[in-house]
Structure formats: C-alpha cells, structure tokens
N, C-alpha and C positions, 0 to 999 in steps of 0.2 A: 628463493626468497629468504635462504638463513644469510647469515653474516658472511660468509666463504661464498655465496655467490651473487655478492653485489659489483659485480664486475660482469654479471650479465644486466644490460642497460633496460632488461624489462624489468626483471628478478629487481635493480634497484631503483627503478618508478615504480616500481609496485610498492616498496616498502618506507622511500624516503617523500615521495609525493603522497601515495593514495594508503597508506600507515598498513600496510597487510604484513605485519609482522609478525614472525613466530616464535619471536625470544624476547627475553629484557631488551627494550631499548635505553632504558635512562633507570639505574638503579633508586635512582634520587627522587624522582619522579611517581616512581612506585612504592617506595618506604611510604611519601607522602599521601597515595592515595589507599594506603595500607592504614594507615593512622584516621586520615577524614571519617572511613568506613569504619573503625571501630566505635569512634566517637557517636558517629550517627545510626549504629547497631544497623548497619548493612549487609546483607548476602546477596549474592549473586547466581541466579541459577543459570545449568549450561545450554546450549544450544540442546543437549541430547535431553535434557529435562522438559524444557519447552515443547519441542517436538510429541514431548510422550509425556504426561505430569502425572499419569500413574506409577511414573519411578520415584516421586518423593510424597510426603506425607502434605496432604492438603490441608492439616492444623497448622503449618506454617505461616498462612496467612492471620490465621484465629480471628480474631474482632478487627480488624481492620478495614477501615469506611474504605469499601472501593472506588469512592470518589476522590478521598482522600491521597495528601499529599505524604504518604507513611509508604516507608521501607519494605515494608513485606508486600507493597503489592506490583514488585515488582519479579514476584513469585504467580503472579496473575498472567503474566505478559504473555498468554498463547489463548489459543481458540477454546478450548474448555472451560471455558465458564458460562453462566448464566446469568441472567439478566441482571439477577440480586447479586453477581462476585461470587456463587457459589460451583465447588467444581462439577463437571458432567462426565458422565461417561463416554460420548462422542457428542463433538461440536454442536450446539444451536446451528438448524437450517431446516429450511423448507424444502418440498417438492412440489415445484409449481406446475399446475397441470395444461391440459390440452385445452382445458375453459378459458384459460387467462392468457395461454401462449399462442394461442390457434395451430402448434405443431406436436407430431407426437411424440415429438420423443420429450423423456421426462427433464427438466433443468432444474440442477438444483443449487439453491442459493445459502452459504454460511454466512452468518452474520456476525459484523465486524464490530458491531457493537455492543455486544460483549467484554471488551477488553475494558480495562483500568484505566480508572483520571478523566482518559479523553473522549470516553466510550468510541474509539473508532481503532483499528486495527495497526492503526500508521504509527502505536507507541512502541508497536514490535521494532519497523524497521531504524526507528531512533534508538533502542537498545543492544538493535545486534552494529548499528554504526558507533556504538559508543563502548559498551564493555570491554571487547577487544582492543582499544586504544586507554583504556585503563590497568588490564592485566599485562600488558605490554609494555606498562612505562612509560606511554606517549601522552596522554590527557593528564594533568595534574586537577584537583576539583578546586587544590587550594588557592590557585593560584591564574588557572585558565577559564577565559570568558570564551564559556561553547555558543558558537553561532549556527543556527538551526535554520538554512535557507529551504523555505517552501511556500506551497499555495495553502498552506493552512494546517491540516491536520498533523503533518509529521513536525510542525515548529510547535506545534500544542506538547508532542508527545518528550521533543528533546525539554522543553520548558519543565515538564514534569518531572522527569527525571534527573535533569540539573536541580531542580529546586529538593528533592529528596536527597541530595549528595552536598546540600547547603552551598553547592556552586551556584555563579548568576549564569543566565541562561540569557542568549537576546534572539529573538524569535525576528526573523524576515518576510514578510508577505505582501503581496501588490492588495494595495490599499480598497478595492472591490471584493474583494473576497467578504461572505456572509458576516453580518454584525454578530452573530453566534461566535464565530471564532474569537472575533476582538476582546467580545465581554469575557468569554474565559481566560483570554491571557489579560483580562485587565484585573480577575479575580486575583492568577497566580503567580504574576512578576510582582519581585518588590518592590521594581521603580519601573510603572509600564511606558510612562514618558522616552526613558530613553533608552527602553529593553525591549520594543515596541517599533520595529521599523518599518512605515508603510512603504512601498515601491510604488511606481506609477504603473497603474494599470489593474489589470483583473490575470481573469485565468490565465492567457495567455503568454504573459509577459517575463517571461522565466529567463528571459538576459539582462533584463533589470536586477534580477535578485541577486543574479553572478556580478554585474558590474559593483552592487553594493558589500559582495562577500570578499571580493577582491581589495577594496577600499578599506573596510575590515582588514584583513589580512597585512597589511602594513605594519599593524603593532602586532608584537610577538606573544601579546599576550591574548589575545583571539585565537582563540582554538574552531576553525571552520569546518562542521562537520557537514557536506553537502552531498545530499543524500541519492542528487543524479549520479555521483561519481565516487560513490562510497561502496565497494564490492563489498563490504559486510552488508549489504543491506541486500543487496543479490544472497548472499548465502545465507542470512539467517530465513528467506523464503523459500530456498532453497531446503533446508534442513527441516525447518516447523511450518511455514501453512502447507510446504508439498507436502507433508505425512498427512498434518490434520486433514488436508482435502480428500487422499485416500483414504483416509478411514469413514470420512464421511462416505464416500461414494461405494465403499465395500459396505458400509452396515444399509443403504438403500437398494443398494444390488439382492443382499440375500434379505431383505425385508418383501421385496419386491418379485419373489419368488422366479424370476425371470433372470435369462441369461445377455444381462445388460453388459454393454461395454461403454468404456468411458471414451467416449468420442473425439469431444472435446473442451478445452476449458478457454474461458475468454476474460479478459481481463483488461479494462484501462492502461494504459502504458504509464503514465504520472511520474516519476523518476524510474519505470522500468524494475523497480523491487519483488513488487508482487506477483509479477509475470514470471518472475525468475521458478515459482513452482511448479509453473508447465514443464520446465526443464527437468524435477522429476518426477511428473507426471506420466509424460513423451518417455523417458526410460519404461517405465514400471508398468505404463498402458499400452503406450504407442498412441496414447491423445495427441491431437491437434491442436498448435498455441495459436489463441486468435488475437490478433492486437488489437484495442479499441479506441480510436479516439474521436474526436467532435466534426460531424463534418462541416462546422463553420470556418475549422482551421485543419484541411486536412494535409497535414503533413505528411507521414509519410504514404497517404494514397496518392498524394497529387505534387511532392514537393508543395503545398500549401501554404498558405498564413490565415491569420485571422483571427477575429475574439471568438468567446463563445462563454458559457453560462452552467457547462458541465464542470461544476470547483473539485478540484482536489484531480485533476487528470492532465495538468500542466500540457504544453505543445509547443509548435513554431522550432522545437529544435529534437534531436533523437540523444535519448540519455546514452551514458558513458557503457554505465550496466544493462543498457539493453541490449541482449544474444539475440541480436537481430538476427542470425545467418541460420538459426533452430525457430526461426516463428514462421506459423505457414499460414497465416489468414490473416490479412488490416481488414476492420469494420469501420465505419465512419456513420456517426449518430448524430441527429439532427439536435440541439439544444433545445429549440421548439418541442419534438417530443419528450425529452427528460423532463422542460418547465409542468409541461400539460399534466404529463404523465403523474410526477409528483402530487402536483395540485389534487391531483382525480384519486392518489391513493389516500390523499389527507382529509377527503373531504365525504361526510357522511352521504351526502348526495351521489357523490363518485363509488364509493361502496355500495351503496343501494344500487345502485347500478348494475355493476357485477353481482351484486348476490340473486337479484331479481331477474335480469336479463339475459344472463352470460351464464349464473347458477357454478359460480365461482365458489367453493367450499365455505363456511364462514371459519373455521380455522387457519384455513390460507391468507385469508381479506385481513385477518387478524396478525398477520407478521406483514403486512405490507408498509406499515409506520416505521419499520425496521429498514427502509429503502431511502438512502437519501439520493442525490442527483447524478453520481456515478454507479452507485445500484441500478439505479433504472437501467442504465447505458449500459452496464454490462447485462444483463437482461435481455437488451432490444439486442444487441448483438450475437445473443444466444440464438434467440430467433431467426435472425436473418442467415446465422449460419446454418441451422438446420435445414434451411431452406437451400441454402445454393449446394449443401452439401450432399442433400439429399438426403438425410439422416429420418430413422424412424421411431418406433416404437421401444428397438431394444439398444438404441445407442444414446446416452446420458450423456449431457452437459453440464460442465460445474463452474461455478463462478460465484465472486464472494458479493458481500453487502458491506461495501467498505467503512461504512458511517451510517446513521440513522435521521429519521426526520428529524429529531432534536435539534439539529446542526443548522436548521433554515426555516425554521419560522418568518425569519423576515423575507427571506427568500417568496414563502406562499403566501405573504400582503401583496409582493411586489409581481409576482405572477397572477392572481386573482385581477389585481387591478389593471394592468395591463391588458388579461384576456378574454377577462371573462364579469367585466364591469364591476368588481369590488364581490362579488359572490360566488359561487362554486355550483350550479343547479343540476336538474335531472337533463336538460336538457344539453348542459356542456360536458356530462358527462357520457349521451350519446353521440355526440360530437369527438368528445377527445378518442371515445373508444375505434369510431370511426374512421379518423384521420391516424392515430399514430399504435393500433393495435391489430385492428380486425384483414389488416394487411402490412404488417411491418417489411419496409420496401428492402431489397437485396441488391438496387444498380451502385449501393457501393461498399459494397461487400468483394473483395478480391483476393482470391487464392495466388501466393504467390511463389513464381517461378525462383528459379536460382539468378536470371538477371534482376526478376523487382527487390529479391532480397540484398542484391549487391547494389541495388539503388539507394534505396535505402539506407544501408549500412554507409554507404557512402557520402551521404548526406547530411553525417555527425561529422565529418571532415570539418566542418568552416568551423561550427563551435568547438569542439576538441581538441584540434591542431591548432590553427590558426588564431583563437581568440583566448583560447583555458590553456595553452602552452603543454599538451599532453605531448609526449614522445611523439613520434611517427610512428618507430616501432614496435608500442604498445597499444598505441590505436589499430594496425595491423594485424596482430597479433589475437584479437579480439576478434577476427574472422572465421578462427577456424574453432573448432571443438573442444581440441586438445587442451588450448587456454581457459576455458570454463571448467573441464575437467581438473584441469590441475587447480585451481583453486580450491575445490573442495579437501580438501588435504589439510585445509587449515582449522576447519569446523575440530575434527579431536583432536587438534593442537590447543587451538583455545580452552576447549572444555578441558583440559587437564592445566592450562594453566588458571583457568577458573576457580575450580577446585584446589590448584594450588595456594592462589589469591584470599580463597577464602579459610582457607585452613591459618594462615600471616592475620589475617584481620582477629579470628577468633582466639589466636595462642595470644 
C-alpha cells in the first residue's frame, strides 16, 4: 500500500478507492487541513491513545460540555468515560446475571453510551474513518463536503465531527429511522434542509443510501465516507473497543474470583465495524464471533430480505469490512422481541416485574435504560448462544450497548400503542417476560461451517463487485486472513503520522 507498490491492483484499490494510505497523498491538501486545525485549536488523538486513555492526561478535555460541539471532545472518543464525560478506570458495563438471562454463564454488557455529542459509540467508528484520510492528505475540511451514509447513529457522529472542523457535513439515512435521530441532526447541521438526506425506507434499505452516495459522488467536491466499506473503521475496533472489551472482561474475570474464559462476544453486524474486535478478541481468547442480525431480514442465515425495527444494524446486503471467513456463529432476532423487550425495560411496571418476580438486582434493572433496540439484540443473542453452545457458569460473554434509551422515545409511544394499548402494565410485563425471555428460542442460532461461511462471504458478491464496482481481486482477497492481518500495519503508521499532524498544527 506505499507508493512503489501501486502496481499491485489490491495494494492500489486499497489506497486510490478505499484511501488506506500510509503517506502524504496531496501535500496541498494537508498544509490545508494543517491550517483549519490550528484556526479551530484542534488535536487529534492516536489510535493507541483511544485504545489506552491512561497514556494521556485527562485535563485535556478540562470543562468541555460532552454534549457539546467543542474540539477536545474528541479526546473522549473511546470507552472510558462516564456517563457525566468523566474519565474511568475500566469501561462502564454491567454483569447481567442468570435472574434476567435464564443462563449461566455471566454476559456482560459495555455501554456505548458513554461516548461524546452522540452519546452512542458509532462517533468512534466516523473518527477512525476520518482522521486517517486527513493526516494523509485526502480529506481537505476547507473545501470537502463529508458524506456520512447510515441508518443513523454513525451519520450523527461524522455530522459531529464535521461540524468541530467547521466543515459541512451531509448526514444519509432512510427516512424511518427514530425521530431521535432527525431532531439531533436538526439541532447540529447549519442547513438541515439540504444537509439532511432522507432515503426511502427504514432499517433495511442500505442500497438506497449507496445509490444516493454514488449520485453524491459525481461532484468532486463530496468527500464519501461510507462506513460499510471504510477499513478504517474495521481497525479502529480493531485497535480500541477490542482492548477496552478485554479489559473489561479481565477486570470481571479477577473481580469474579473464578477461572472465567471469554467464550464469546456477539455483536450486530450494522456496517460490520464493531465486530471487527472479535478479531482481537478470537486472537487473545480464542472467543467465538457471533453475528447478529434481525430475523425479519435474515440475510446472512437464510440469504434473506426484509424490514425490521432493529435501528442502527443495517441488512439485506454483507458489508465490505465484514471478516466473514473469522465469524463462527449468525444469530437472528426477532424485532418483536427487541420492540417488547425495550418497552418492559422502560417501563416502571416492566421493572417491577423483574425486581419482584424474577428478583433481578436493582442495580442491574438500573442500567437497563442504557439498552436501546440493538442492545437488546445483542443480549438475546448472548443467550441463545449460550444455549446451543452449551456454555456455563465459567465461560463469559461480551457484547456492547450500542446506544441508550435516549435514542427512541418515540420508538416506546409507537411500541406501547401497537402492543400493549397505549400503556405498559404488570400484566405485559409477565407476558413480554414470557414470550421473549423466560425462553429465548435457539432454532436460529447457527454455528457455521467453512461452506456457510463461504456462503456468506459470497453473498457480498452482487453488491461489491457487481453494483459498488470493487475489484474482483480485492473482494477475494478479503477471504483469507492474511489480508485482514496485513492491514493492521497501518494503525502505527497512522498514529505516527497523527502525531506528526499534530506537532504541524501546534508549531
């Protein structure tokens, strides 16, 4: 991927298509984004910072509203923080137990809401797809309009961070997506009219958003950052939530006085970013990657289609960055239980429930508001994999909390009324407990062979080759292991040229 070897045809789609660059691309380009960043008192921290935030001084942040649209809080951008933006010594998460799981082995949940601006996790993987194509010359702020194609959370987070670098930012999403999301990008675009692009449809519709980034893409001044096919966004979970999950699960391990092994970790597939820290997980444990998605569209359990109600976990096609040929477990989750489920943890009846019935801890019941509608999912998917795994008392599950209730109030009007006649009672919540808890079903939960994996992986064929114009031989090349490894080689390339970045901004 240097200059001397773009005469190999992956080496140069990696670096002329998908910007995986490990040098100056455009001197020009980067004087420029050298100059925005001083103007706007910007730093940039590295990959290896994020991962670890006890290598820099956490007064860096100092008063800075972690709501807020301010420079330093992009010194926040990993799993240590607290609810208030302050730092922690190992991630916010719970250990949900065998009361609330019906299984025994322990699952534990980090919460993604924690993070800066969007309170949702998804502004990590818009900053490790964007840094890099700033220290490298590629993104100019002065001059390029970043387009941030998603089902929601990760166009919130490139919006953020466009608007801190005083570039515009035009945020993508199918027009269903929660009224949550709209009102915050209606707070932080300066012209939400036409920075504001709805798509037809809801979760599912993630070829709509390509056909609108491609139409984009005509003027040269759209910079497309999309995040299904952005390997920085494989590696910056690679780098930072894989650590922070281990250290989660080491300080539960020896908290726990028991000789836990990390089983498995499960995660929504959604552009395929976040999964990428099974990858090293599976190193460092020998954990199991579970895929998770809806089974009202189950792709890759069934070659599938379909809507569904699970936001923020996109489907109907297999991202670019998903190391399909390293995941060993698809789950598929019923929307119906994510809607119920929600609802029952939002709702003081639904808690009463569990703390009375079930005898569900009340500091457990009390981070359940920290679960929005792929929390759930990744949750029931924990379950059901314990179950067909067999897993017990001393084998640990880990999986995140992508977003928080905050994110779908309107969401729990429209579920309430739908399900449960405009109210939430005692009595729907021995109902929800019974229908989508007290046996969380496993017929489609499937461990997969090295053919289902090559089905799979085969199945990104029609949108990657055929529709998004990817090589052949870089779609291929994405089979085996080797090409994921070698990628990683660019993480302390970056961070040194980070570092170097920032040293230009400050002289």
């Amino acid at each position: 991927m240097t200059s001397s070897s773009v005469a190999d045809p992956i080496a140069h789609a990696l670096e002329n298509q998908f910007g995986l660059a490990d040098r100056v691309v455009d001197a020009k380009t980067l004087a420029n984004s050298v100059e925005r960043f001083r103007e706007r008192k910007i730093s940039l921290p590295t990959f290896g910072q994020l991962a670890d935030p006890s290598t820099f001084d956490a007064a860096v942040v100092a008063d800075a509203d972690k709501n807020g649209p301010d420079a330093r809080n992009l010194w926040r951008v990993h799993w240590y923080n607290d609810v208030a933006g302050k730092r922690v010594a190992v991630p916010d998460h719970v250990v949900l137990p065998s009361s609330l799981t019906g299984v025994e082995s322990p699952i534990i949940v980090v919460f993604g809401d924690r993070f800066p601006m969007i309170t949702a996790h998804k502004v990590l993987a818009a900053y490790a797809c964007l840094a890099p194509r700033v220290v490298t010359g590629q993104f100019d702020p002065t001059r390029h309009r970043a387009i941030w194609p998603s089902t929601g959370n990760y166009a919130r987070g490139g919006i953020a961070i466009s608007r801190i670098m005083a570039s515009r930012g035009v945020a993508i999403l199918p027009a269903g997506m929660s009224q949550e999301r709209f009102d915050w990008l209606d707070q932080w675009c300066e012209n939400p009219k036409d920075d504001v692009i709805r798509t037809v449809g809801t979760e599912s519709n993630v070829k709509e958003i390509y056909d609108a980034c491609n139409e984009l893409a005509k003027d040269p001044g759209n910079f497309i950052l999309n995040q299904f096919c952005e390997f920085g966004n494989h590696l910056g979970h690679y780098e930072v939530t894989g650590r922070a999950l281990g250290h989660v699960f080491e300080t539960v391990r020896a908290a726990s006085g028991r000789h836990l092994r990390l089983a498995a970790f499960t995660s929504a597939t959604g552009s395929a970013g976040t999964i990428a820290a099974g990858d090293r997980l599976k190193e460092e444990y020998g954990t199991r990657i579970v895929a998770v998605e809806a089974l009202e569209c189950p792709t890759m359990l069934e070659n599938g289609f379909g809507e569904h109600n699970i936001q923020g976990i996109g489907d109907k096609h297999i991202p670019l960055i998903h190391n399909v040929m390293n995941t060993d477990v698809v789950v598929a989750v019923s929307d119906r239980a994510t809607d119920q489920l929600y609802a029952m943890f939002n709702s003081e009846d639904g808690l009463g429930h569990l703390a009375d019935r079930r005898h569900v801890p009340r500091q457990v019941l009390d981070t359940l508001t920290h679960f929005g509608l792929s929390s759930v999912a990744n949750v029931l998917a924990a379950i059901s994999t314990a179950k067909v795994l067999g897993l017990g008392a001393d084998d640990a599950i880990v999986t995140v909390a992508t977003d928080g209730s905050a994110m779908y109030p309107s969401e729990y009007t429209k579920i309430t009324a739908r399900d449960f006649g405009n109210g939430f009672t005692n009595l729907d919540a021995a109902q929800v407990w019974g229908e989508h808890l007290a046996d969380v079903p496993t017929a489609h939960t499937l461990e997969l062979t090295a053919r289902e994996r090559n089905r799979i992986f085969n199945l990104g064929y029609y949108t990657w080759v055929e529709q998004q114009g990817t090589p052949f031989e870089l779609f291929e090349a994405r089979r085996h292991q080797s090409f994921w490894k070698g990628l990683r080689r660019l993480l302390p390339v970056w961070d040194e040229m980070i570092t170097d970045f920032n040293a230009r901004v400050a002289g």
